[in-house]
Structure formats: C-alpha cells, structure tokens
Steps between C-alpha positions, in 0.01 A plus 500: 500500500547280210447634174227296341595249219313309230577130411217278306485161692394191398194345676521548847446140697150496717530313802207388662547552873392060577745438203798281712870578462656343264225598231589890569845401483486308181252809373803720624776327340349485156388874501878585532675270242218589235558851635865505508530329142279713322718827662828283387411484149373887512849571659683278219287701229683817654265602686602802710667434865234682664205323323650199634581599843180638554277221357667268744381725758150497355535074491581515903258734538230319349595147718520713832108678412365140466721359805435830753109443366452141582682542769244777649242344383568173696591679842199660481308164449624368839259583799587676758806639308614902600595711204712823488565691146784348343686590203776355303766735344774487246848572558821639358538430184162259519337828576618689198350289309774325366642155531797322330491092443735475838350762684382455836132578624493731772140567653383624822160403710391828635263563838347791661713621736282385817425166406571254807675188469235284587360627128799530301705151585217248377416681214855556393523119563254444265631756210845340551362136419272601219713759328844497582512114516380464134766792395773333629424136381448669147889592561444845513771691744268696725610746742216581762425703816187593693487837660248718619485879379620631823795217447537614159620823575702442816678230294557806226655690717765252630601352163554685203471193304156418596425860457580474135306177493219678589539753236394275228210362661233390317107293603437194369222348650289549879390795620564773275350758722747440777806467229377854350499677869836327601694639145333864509646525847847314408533770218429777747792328716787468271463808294507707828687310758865579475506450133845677466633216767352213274690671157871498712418175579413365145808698355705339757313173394619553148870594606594200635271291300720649168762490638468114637445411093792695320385876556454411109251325282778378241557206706553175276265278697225810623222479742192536262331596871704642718845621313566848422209605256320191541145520608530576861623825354212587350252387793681720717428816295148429529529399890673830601318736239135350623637576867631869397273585253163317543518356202296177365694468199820621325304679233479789766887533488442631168250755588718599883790539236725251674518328115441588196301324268671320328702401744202338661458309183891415516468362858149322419656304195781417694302367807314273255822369317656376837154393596517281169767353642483416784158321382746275262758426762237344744307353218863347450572402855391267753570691790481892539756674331581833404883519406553450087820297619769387206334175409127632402602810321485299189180309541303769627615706215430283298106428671455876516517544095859582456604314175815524415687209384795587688501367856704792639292781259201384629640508869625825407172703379290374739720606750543837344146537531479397860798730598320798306173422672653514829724781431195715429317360818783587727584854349077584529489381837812692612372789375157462679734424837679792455256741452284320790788518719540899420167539566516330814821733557770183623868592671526865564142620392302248706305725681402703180212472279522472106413828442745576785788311365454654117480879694820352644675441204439817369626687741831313548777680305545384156793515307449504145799312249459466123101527426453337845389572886660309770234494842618249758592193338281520195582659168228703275490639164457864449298483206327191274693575200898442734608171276319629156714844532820282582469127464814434645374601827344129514894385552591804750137482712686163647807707515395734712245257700863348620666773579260691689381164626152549431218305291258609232140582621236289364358737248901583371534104481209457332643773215783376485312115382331747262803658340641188394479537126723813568796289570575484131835359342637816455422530920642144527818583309537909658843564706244679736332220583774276508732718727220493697432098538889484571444706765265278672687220465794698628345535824661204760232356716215684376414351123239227595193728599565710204505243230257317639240811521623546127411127412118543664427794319640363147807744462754277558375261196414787287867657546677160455279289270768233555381480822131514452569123329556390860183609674288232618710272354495119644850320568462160477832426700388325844658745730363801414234645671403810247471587208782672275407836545433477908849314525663750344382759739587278820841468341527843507354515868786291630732730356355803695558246761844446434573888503256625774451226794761348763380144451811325605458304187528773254783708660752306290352542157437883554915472559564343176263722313630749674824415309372545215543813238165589479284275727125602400597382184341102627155680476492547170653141475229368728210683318610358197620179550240232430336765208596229264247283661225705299648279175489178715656358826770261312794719406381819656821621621652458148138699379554763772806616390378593152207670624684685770740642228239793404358593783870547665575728240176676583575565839867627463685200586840565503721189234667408837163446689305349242803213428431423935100500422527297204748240667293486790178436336660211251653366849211574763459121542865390493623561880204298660517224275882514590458471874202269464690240291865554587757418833569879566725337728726394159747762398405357145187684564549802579773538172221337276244783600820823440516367198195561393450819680830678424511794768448585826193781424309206308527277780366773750156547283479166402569427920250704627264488182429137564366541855270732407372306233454196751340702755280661283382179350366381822558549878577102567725522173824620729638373811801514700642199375462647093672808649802332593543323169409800310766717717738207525540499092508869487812554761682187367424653147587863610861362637576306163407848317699720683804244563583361198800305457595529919200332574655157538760608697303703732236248571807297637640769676106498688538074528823532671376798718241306635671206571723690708257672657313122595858404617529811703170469640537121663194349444384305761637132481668542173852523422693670246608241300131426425407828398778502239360150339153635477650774324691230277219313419263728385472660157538882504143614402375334849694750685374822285139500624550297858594734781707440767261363745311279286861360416634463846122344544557214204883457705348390799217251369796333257705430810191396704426235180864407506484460880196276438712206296625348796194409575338394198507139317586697165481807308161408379372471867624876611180726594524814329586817709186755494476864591197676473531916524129755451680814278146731614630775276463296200209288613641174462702177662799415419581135528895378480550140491869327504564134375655265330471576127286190308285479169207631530552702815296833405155318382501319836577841648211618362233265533666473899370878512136451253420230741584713836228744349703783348567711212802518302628858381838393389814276604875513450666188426863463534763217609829525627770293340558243745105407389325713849221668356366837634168537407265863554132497436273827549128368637211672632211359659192490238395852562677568824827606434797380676477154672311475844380136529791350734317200348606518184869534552444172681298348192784601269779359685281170579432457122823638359669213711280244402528641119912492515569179739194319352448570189155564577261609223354866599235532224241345698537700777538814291124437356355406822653848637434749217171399481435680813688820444465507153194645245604536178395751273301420159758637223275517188402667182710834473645452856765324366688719277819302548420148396616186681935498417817332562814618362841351580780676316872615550582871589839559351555834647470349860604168408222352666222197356161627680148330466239767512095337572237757459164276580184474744529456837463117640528383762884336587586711184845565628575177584389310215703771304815422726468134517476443094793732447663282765422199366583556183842562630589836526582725811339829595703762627307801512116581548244729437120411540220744550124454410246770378186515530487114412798514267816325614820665337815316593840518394793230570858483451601188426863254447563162367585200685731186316193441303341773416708813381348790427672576157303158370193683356333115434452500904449860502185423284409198666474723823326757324212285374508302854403823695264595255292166588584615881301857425215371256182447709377110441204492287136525644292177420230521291090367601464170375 
C-alpha cells in the first residue's frame, strides 16, 4: 500500500531478550534524543520538510524493529508458549513514511484471520508490555489497535476513516509473509469495492472539512494541517486517486493526465514547504499544534530563515510564502477532485461512466458566444489561439461565465493562467475591457463568484495591479481573520447578500441602498477600499484615495460617482468608530457625524458599506447589539440630514406626543402628574432613543424606589429597583436598575454584574434631576447570549446591595469570579497593532469631555477603569465598552464634580496618566 521511503538511521538499539526493563528503556530513550537532535539540526540547516518527516519515521522505525524483535524473541523463549504469525503495521501518516516532531504513532498488530483467543490475548499481553509500554514511557503518542485480517476488512467497510487508514499501510517488523498476503488482498478490496462510493464520501469529507476552516486558505491564523490547502489537502488527492486509479504514487497522475508536470512539481514543492513548517512549529511547541496563531508568526519566521529586520516584513513574507504554498495545494487538489468526481459521474450523471459522461457532454446542445462553447454548466474554447486573437476576451470569458451562469472547463482555465502576459497595459487601460469589468460589478447579487474565479486564476491582479498589492497580504489588526485580498472579496460577498437574500438583518440596508442614485456603485467602493493597504496599514484610507483616482478614470467613473467612492474610502472607518465610541443616544451625535458626511447619498454607502466591511472581516465581528448602534447613528443621522433647522422643534413635537400618549394609556399604578415630572426631569436626548415602553418601564421602578423611602433609615439604605428583560432578537439582556444617584454608582454597577459572572456590551448612564438615577446595561452570558442563570440575577442584586449600602469592596470577588469564566488571550508581537492608549480630551462639536482606553484585557478591567475615574472625582455619564479578541476598547463620557471640573486640564492630565498605570501590566520579576 505504502509507497516505500528511504531515511538513513542512526544505530539501531539491540536488545538482548534477558536484558530487564529499564535498560531497553534507557537504550530507547537515548536512541530518540540523539535521533531527534541530529534531525533538528538537519531541519535548522534547511533541510527539506520531507527529509525530515520521513527520517523521523525511519528513527521510530528503527526503535519498534529492535522492540517487536526482542519482544519475539523472548515469547518464544518461554516454554510451553503458543505462537501465531504476527505482524506490526504502520499507520496513517506513520505509514507514509512520514512523521512530524508532534505527530502521533499509529501502528496496528495484525493476526491471521482464524487465530483463537486463547493464542492471540497472551501474546498481545506480552507485545503490549514490551513494545508499547517502552513507546509510551519514551513520550511518544501512540495510537494502536489489534485486528485480524478478516477484522481488517469488515472494520473497512463500516468506517471510511479506518478505510483510509488502511490505505497507507506499511510492515514494520513480524511476519512479513502474512503482512504481504493481507495488503495484496486489501488492494484488491478498495480499488474494486464501491470505489465511486468511497470518492463521494471523501469529496463530501473535504466539503465540510473546507468549509469548517474558512472555505479559504488566506486565513490570518491557518491550519498548517487541516485548513484549506493545508496538508490534509494534499493526502486526500493521493487517498481518493490510489482508490480510483490504483495508483502507488502521484507520479502516475502525470502519466493518467490528471496533472501536468509541472504541476506535479508545483504541488510537490508546496507539500514540502508546509511540511517545513509544520516541523518548526512543533519543534517550537510543547504540545501539538498546527495553527500559525498571531503570537508565533514572528518567531517562527524568524526560526524558519526569514531575515528581515522588520518585525511585520518578516511576518509578512513568510506568510506570503505559506499562503502561496497553500494556494497552489488547494487549487491542484481541486482540480484532481473535480476531475475524479467527473469521472466518477456525481449529481445527474451518477450512473454514467467517464467515457459515458464526456459522450454526454458532447451530445448536449452547445451554444457557441464569442470564440466559446457553452455545454451544461461548463464553458470551452473553440480554438487554442481564443485570448492571443483577442486578449480582451480574458475580461469578457468572466463576463459571459456570469451571465450564462456557467464556469470555465479545466483545460479553458488552465489557458486562461497561460494567457496572462496577454493582459497588457494597453488591455488594462482598453474601454473594452473596462465596460466589460463594470458590467460585472453591475450585476446585484451575483459579483462574488465572479471576482473571486478572476482572483484564482490571476486576472483580477493582472487587470488591476492596484489590487494585486493586496493578495496574500497579512493584516496585523487583531480582528481580522484574512488577509487583504480575501477580505476584500467577503466584503463584496456581503453585498450580494445585501441585494439577493431575505436575511431579516439585511432587508434594511438593501432599502437605503436602494435609495441611492446608482447603488452598485459600493462595489467598486468595496473592491477598492483598503487598496491603500498595499503602501502600509497606517493611513490607508488617506493612500486609497490617491490610488483609486486612476483606476476610476479607467473604468468610466462618472465625476459624481467617483466624489461618493473617494469619500467613502477616506471615511470607510469613520461610522463604526462613531457608534463604538459615541452615546448615539446624544443628539450631539448624530449632528457631529452630518457634519462630516454632508448628504443623505453619502450616508447610505457609508451606512451599508460599513456592515459589509465588518461582516466580511469575520463572522463573530457583527452582532445584533453592533447593528443597533450602527442603525441607531444612521436614522438619528439621516433625520438631522434631511430636517435641518425643524429638527429641534420636531423632536419636541415627538416628546410631547409620547407623553400624551403614556398619559392616555394609564399605566398601571401611576398617575399623571408623575408622568409629567419624569418628563421634567430628564434631559431631551434620553427621550430620542428610549421608546415608549422602556419609558413607562423606568416610571414604574422610580415610583416603586420612591414608595420604598418610607421604609428605609435613609437614602443611602434604599435597595435599588432591578428589572431584568432577554431582547432574543438581538442576543442580549438588558438590565435596568433605578436608585438613588451617589459617587461612584456605575463602577459598583459594574463590578455588581463582573462578579455575578457576566459580560458587559454597553450601559447607559443617566440621572434625573431630583438625583434618581436610571441606569441600562447590555450583558450576555460569556458565550451564551442573553442571561439564563436565575442565579446570577440573584448574585447581582446580593452584591450590588452590599456594594451600595456597604460600601463593600468588589475587586476581590471580581478576581475570584473571572478566573473561572475568563481565559485571556496572549496579545503579542504584531497582534497588537494598536498599542496600549488612553486619551481624555474635549469634543467641541458635541460638547462633551470623553476618556477613550484602548488596552489588553484584565481581569476587573472595567471596574478598575470606573473606580479611578471615580475616585479621582469625576462622574460618568455615558458608556461604551467592548473587547476584541483580547483588546478592551472603551469609551466614557465624563462631568466634573466641586473639585474636579473638567475644563482644568492639570486634573485632566492627572487622570490621564492615573489610568494609564490602571492599563500597564505590572512588571514580571526577574530569576534571582
């Protein structure tokens, strides 16, 4: 089964069959380190992946020959001992001959198929002690099974994943006669029972697999293993084409014309590079580990010969490298898949034989467009010289491929890879070709596929060379999961979204682009909007605009449209960082953002531009709770646009209607004379976001506090007034707590809802003027959503209590309870593109003083924050926290109290330089 491999090993122990244990083991144990060393330093003096991988196969080898010899050698020695023929076998990837650091050892003791029990269970006994014993105390991760032949195939059968197993199986020691009768008749078995039924099932296998990891391999933090092009690819080519074809090694997909030569080469170079590695990463690591997360990007760069002075250039070419290697791995491998799965006729043509489903597509009515032939769903040249006789035919090929939703045939896409030199500048600068890309990005819902069959093939980079600076490009921002070039694709994904599905949560930004005078317009915006990052991540907005100016001209831009790409790109950050750091609640927000962008039709792409730039950045990256902030500053912004000066006086005109319609309504227990003073002693922008129910809500817990004086010793001894409510559609809680007003109210608040166990998305902080204060916090259970623990309610109200009435410190409590919910995540090296930050300024435009933290997630963060601002005398009155991916970003409003003003910059810089010491991790002490 195995294809045969060659590995030199060192001197292979000799184990005397008297010699006791702990002499083979200490025999064992220094046959591997001076092994493992010498195949270190070969691997740190370059030393291909595969040499490596397979001379740590040859080391195990060499210790399991000696062990499986003793071993039969002493259970022979004991009278009156039965034998049967025994043979030990290698495994998956054990039994390809190839073994990383990490990897585990898979072998197999294999028995005729009619040996009896009474044989099999002492000598297995016996094998298990003197071989697998000594493996395992040597630290080696073994995987083992015993099986008898008959076994071995009834076990194939059931489970595809032993079947593959068994593919790769290979003799290592025992009876060689019995291994060589067992794999003649296992090759007989796979090749001709139901290999069509093992192919589906591996292409299935690779469906969800790919899709599971990205359905990309420009992830930032790829599996070197299993991710999309990683080496699982590559095994599985092999795996299906040795079940299909017979084959013992790819070199016979060369001569069966399934590759080409030197695409062979391509894929074997490639294999090697990610087998490299994945050799440094567990040389690296402690425990097994095949994700290149964030934080070893750099070293393992660096380990791997990548020299570059330049943390992030050295980050970024090694990870070019990786991404090209696995780009080539997972284009070979489809393209073996897809001709397997012809040949194996899948969907319609199941039944059919190759030769059956080529006769097929023949026959089927073709309809021939511009040079090419449409059959089914495939599209194929006419003649080999199509793109020389009109090179812009590489731009309309994709064209048409939409349009007649079709895709090119493997030999037309492996032209068209061929024909890339064609797409010269005068090509790149035609009006043909250009009408022609406008066209495709005209077409709503249906852009995606096409660009991103353009950007596999190399067109797309070739025909915008801006663009080709963004392929496999690494962004080292924390919350992105791909690089440039991939994110700019899943941007342009969501917008299909936006304009094709009925998600309930894109309906309303399909309206407002709807709205719009030309609303494909925000995919040229989204194609182009990070290009600046090919000149550097810090100020690539300002960069994108001047490289954008060109190519709009190039593709016909009209002066109108290209002013609403240009302000869109130089703004494609502003609206989040808006919502993230500002009360959208505050009418001074929503006139601080029309300022800046002017008009209505800016405000609809910049609207709906920003979600797909979230959701394209990563699936966690949005959530309901975003959504409402992001829609919340878009409406309040879209009523200041379009009302201008009778904004004021038809915001009141909405106050007074609902506090009629409160009055009219009679709520329960409440008279009208108190609705009117809650309307009195409220500042207007409370009333702009807050419905009427959530009013009428904060109405009834004020009069059940005010109820509660009677029967309290003083104000300081009222128990606040809680109500908890689940909102499901925007996966969160939503906590509303009523009480008297004191100093330091919200960082008890807080820490009252870190120690009950849960997550803080937001709050809303405002006080009445007779000092009540009504306070909102959004929290979710640590990955659960809304709030379901009854018992947490109860531990906030217990500790909120004990926080407000006495004075109780909560920062004890808030260690001993993070510490069970809470695993930080390492933020090192490139990770951290924004460095630790506090900023505490005065917005004039909204007449607000915020403090803005940007630092590493602590534990108690929040309240530690909250307390020093507290202390230091100041009140907050507005909110924002969020944390990602180990980054806490928070944003506070804050006012002066007697003694502490906020127009006295001294203790404006004294509370500056206070937090800072909050956010600055304590030093690590040093070995004496």
């Amino acid at each position: 089964m195995s294809a045969s491999f060659s590995a030199k090993p060192i001197c292979l122990p000799a184990f005397p069959s008297d010699a006791p244990v702990e002499a083979r083991l200490a025999a064992s144990k220094e046959y591997l380190h001076a092994g493992r060393e010498r195949l270190r330093l070969q691997h740190k003096s370059s030393a291909s992946g595969l040499a490596v991988v397979r001379g740590l196969a040859a080391l195990v080898d060499g210790l399991l020959i000696a062990l499986t010899e003793a071993a039969l050698a002493s259970w022979s020695a004991i009278p009156g001992n039965s034998s049967a023929p025994i043979a030990l076998v290698a495994l998956g990837g054990y039994g390809r001959g190839e073994l990383s650091p990490l990897s585990d050892v898979d072998v197999m003791f294999l028995l005729p198929s009619k040996t009896r029990a009474a044989v099999a269970k002492p000598m297995l006994e016996h094998f298990t002690r003197e071989i697998l014993y000594v493996l395992w105390d040597c630290d080696l991760k073994v995987g083992h099974s015993t099986r008898t032949v008959d076994e071995v195939f009834t076990e194939a059968r059931n489970d595809i994943q032993t079947l593959t197993s068994l593919l790769e199986a290979r003799f290592i020691a025992g009876s060689a006669t019995l291994y060589e009768a067992f794999a003649q008749a296992y090759r007989s078995f796979y090749t001709t029972e139901d290999p069509k039924g093992y192919i589906s099932a591996r292409l299935d296998d690779q469906r969800v697999r790919r899709q599971k990891y990205g359905d990309t391999p420009f992830l930032q933090e790829p599996d070197v293993k299993n991710g999309v092009g990683g080496l699982r690819d590559y095994q599985n080519t092999l795996w299906m084409a040795r079940v299909k074809l017979g084959i013992t090694s790819l070199d016979e997909l060369v001569t069966q014309r399934y590759l080409a030569t030197a695409e062979l080469l391509e894929f074997r170079r490639a294999y090697d590079y990610l087998l490299r590695v994945r050799n440094e990463l567990h040389f690296m690591s402690r425990h097994v580990t095949d994700v290149l997360s964030l934080d070893v990007q750099a070293r393992l760069a660096l380990q791997l010969g990548y020299t570059e002075k330049n943390e992030l250039q050295r980050v970024e070419q090694f990870m070019h490298d990786y991404y090209t290697a696995a780009q080539t791995i997972f284009r070979l491998s489809k393209l073996v898949e897809d001709r397997l799965a012809l040949s194996i006729g899948r969907g319609e043509s199941a039944k059919l034989s190759f030769k059956e489903v080529l006769l097929a597509a023949k026959l089927q009515r073709a309809k021939h467009i511009d040079g090419f032939v449409v059959r089914g769903r495939l599209l194929v040249a006419e003649r080999p010289d199509v793109f020389t006789e009109d090179p812009v035919r590489l731009l309309r090929v994709f064209r048409h491929c939409q349009q007649l939703d079709c895709k090119p045939d493997f030999h037309l896409a492996a032209q068209i890879r061929a024909s890339l030199n064609l797409i010269t500048r005068d090509v790149v600068e035609s009006a043909d070709a250009n009408i022609t890309f406008r066209s495709i990005l005209s077409e709503a819902g249906g852009v995606f596929p096409v660009l991103q069959l353009m950007h596999e093939v190399g067109v797309l980079g070739r025909f915008i060379p801006e663009f080709d600076g963004l392929t496999c490009l690494v962004q080292h921002e924390y919350y992105h999961r791909y690089t440039a070039d991939v994110h700019t694709l899943e941007t342009i994904r969501q917008l299909d979204l936006v304009f094709s599905e009925a998600e309930p949560i894109t309906l309303k930004y399909r309206t407002a682009l709807r709205e719009t005078a030309e609303p494909t317009l925000l995919y040229i915006t989204l194609l182009l909007h990070d290009i600046g990052k090919a000149r550097g991540i810090s100020g690539h907005a300002e960069s994108g605009v001047i490289i954008a100016g060109p190519l709009l001209d190039r593709m016909g831009v009209s002066p109108e449209g290209r002013a609403l790409v240009e302000f869109t790109i130089k703004n494609h950050l502003v609206m989040a960082r808006f919502w993230q750091k500002r009360d959208v609640d505050d009418p001074q927000t929503a006139a601080a953002f029309a300022e800046i962008v002017g008009d209505a039709e800016r405000l609809r792409h910049l609207y709906v531009h920003t979600f797909c730039d979230a959701r394209g950045t990563a699936a966690s990256l949005w959530n309901g709770y975003k959504d409402t902030l992001h829609t919340g500053l878009y409406l309040g912004t879209l009523e200041h646009l379009k009302l201008g000066p009778d904004l004021q006086a038809n915001r009141q005109e909405k106050i007074a209607m609902i506090q009629q319609e409160l009055i009219l309504k009679k709520v329960p227990g409440i008279n009208a004379e108190e609705i009117t003073a809650h309307f009195g002693l409220l500042p207007e922008r409370y009333f702009i976001q807050t419905d009427a129910d959530e009013i009428a809500l904060h109405i009834k817990m004020v009069n059940r506090l005010l109820q509660s004086i009677s029967a309290a010793d003083s104000l300081g001894a009222l128990r606040p007034i809680i109500e908890w409510k689940n909102d499901l559609n925007r996966s969160h809680t939503v906590v509303n707590i009523v009480t008297w007003d004191r100093a330091g109210l919200f960082y008890k608040l807080a820490g009252a809802l870190s120690v009950a166990g849960l997550s803080i998305l937001g709050a809303k902080v405002i006080s009445r003027s007779d000092h009540i204060a009504i306070d909102t916090f959004y929290v979710v259970e640590p990955g659960r959503g809304v709030v379901q623990d009854t018992a947490a309610q109860e531990t906030f109200a217990r500790t909120i209590e004990a926080a407000l009435m006495q004075n109780k410190d909560l920062y004890p409590e808030i260690l001993a309870q993070a510490k069970k919910i809470y695993t930080p995540r390492p933020v090192a090296g490139p990770q951290l593109s924004f460095p630790p930050s506090v900023e505490v300024y005065h917005e004039l435009a909204m007449q607000r003083t915020i403090v803005e933290v940007q630092a590493r997630d602590q534990i108690g963060l929040l309240y530690r924050l909250a307390k020093t601002i507290s202390d230091q005398g100041f009140d907050i009155t507005f909110a924002r926290v969020g944390t990602e991916r180990g980054v806490a970003i928070d944003t506070f409003y804050i006012e002066g109290s007697e003694t502490a003003q906020t127009t006295d910059e001294t203790r404006l810089d004294q509370l500056r330089e206070t937090l800072v010491g909050v956010i600055t991790p304590a030093p690590q002490p040093t070995a004496s």
